[in-house]
N, C-alpha and C positions, 0 to 999 in steps of 0.2 A: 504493500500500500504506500510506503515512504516513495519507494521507487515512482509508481503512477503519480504523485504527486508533482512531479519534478519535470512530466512530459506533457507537449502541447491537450491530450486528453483530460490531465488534472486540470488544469489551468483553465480549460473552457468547463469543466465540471463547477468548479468555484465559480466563474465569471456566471453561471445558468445559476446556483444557487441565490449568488448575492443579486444577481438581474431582478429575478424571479420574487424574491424576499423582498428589495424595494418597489416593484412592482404592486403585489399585494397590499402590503403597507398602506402605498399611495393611494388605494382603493377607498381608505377608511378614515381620511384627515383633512376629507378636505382642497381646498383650492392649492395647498401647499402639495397636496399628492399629485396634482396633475403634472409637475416636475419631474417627480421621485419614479411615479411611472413610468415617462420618457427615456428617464436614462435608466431605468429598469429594463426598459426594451432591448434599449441600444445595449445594454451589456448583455441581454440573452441573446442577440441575435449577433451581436458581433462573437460568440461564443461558439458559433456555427462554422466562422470563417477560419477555425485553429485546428479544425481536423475533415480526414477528410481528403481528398486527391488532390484539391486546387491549390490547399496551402504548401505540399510538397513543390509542388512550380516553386515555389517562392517568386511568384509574380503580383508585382504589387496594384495590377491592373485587373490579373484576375479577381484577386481580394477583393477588390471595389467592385467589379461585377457582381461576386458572386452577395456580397454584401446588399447593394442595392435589388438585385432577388428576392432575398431574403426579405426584403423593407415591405416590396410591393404583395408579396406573395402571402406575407404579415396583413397585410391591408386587405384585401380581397379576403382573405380567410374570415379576419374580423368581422366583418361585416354582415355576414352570412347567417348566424345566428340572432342577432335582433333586427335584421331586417324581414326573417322566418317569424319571429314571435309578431312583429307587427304585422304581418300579412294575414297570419292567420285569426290575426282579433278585429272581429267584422267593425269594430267603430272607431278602430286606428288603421284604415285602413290608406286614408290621404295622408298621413304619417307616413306610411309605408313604402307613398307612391315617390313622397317629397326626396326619402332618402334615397331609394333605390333610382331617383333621377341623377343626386347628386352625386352618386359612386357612381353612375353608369359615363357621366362626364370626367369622371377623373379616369376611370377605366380607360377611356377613349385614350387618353395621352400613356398612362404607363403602359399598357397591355401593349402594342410592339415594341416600346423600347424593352419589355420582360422577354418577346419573343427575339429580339436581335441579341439581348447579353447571352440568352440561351445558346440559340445556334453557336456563338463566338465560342461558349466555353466549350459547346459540345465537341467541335470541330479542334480546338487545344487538345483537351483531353482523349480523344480518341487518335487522332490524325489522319486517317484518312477513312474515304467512303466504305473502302471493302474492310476495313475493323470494324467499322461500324455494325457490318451486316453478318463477319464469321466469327467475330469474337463473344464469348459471353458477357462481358461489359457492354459491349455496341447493343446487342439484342434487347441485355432490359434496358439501355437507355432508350431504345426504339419504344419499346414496353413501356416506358414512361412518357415519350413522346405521345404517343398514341393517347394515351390517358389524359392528358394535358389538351389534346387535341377536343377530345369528349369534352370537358369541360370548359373549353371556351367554347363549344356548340350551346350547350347549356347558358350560358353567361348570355350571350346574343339571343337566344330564345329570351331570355330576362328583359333584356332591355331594350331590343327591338319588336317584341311581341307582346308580353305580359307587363309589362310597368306603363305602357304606351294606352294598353286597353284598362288597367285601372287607373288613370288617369281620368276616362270615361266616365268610370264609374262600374264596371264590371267588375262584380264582388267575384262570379266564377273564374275572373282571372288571377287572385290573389290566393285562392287556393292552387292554380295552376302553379302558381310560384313558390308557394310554400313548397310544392309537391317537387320543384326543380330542384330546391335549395336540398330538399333532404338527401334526391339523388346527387346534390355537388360534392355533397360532405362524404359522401360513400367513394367517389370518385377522387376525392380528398387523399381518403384513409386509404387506398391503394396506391394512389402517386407519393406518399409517404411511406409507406412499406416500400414501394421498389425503389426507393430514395435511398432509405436505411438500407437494403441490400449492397446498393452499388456503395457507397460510401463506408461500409464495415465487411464486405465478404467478397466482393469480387476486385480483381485490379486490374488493372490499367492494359491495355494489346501494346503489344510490344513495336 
């Protein structure tokens, strides 16, 4: 255990602990937590970028890609769950529509620059097209590709279908949405399994 302590593994274990710890904190104090949160964040999520394939590059371009991933990838998750709770309560449901307009515009700007840091790292880390497609690293990154794929189908069904129609006033659309959200989170929990995969069991085509 001394050992582990001493290697970039420890290091992001403490930074996810104390992230995590003033995160919560901040939950319960007040306007003064909405700080404590932030950089609650920022130390969990920068805890992501110390292990892991990317950090072995020791490229400091990668780090910040993979970083800002992390930031927006954070954001879109978040949101997913109370924008689910207001959809499905029929008398918040102009609540529902307010937010999931106001992410769908912020969406618009990050969601390709999430898909260009991707391709860039994926294209690092693999290096060429035929790894991609004979190595077992390339395939679940394909396997995650694919997954990612589904759930930007989903996100666009949201915002160009269902947030558009309860705006209206179509209460059937807001259960349509609900009903999206719970399949994203499924879609979620897979692209984070084959995440953990590639990042602790599989390495790098040579």
């Amino acid at each position: 255990l001394a050992l582990l302590w001493s290697t970039p593994v420890g290091t992001a274990f403490a930074l996810r602990v104390m992230g995590l710890g003033l995160l919560i904190v901040g939950l319960f104090i007040g306007r003064l937590g909405v700080a404590l949160t932030l950089i609650g964040s920022a130390l969990t999520l920068w805890s992501f970028t110390l292990t892991g394939h990317i950090p072995t590059l020791d490229n400091p371009m990668l780090n910040a890609l993979l970083l800002f991933h992390l930031v927006a990838i954070s954001f879109w998750i978040g949101v997913l769950t109370p924008l689910r709770a207001l959809a499905s309560d029929a008398s918040k449901i102009a609540t529902a529509t307010a937010l999931g307009a106001r992410f769908g515009k912020r969406a618009a700007a990050f969601v390709p620059l999430l898909i260009i840091a991707g391709v860039f790292m994926t294209y690092t880390l693999v290096g060429s097209v035929s790894a991609l497609f004979r190595s077992s690293y390339g395939q679940a990154l394909l396997l995650k590709v694919l997954l990612v794929a589904g759930l930007l189908g989903l996100a666009a069904a949201n915002k160009l279908r269902f947030i558009p129609q309860m705006a209206k006033g179509d209460t059937a659309a807001a259960k349509h949405l609900a009903k999206s959200i719970s399949l994203e989170w499924i879609v979620i929990a897979a692209v984070l399994l084959t995440t953990a995969v590639l990042t602790s069991v599989l390495t790098l085509p040579n």
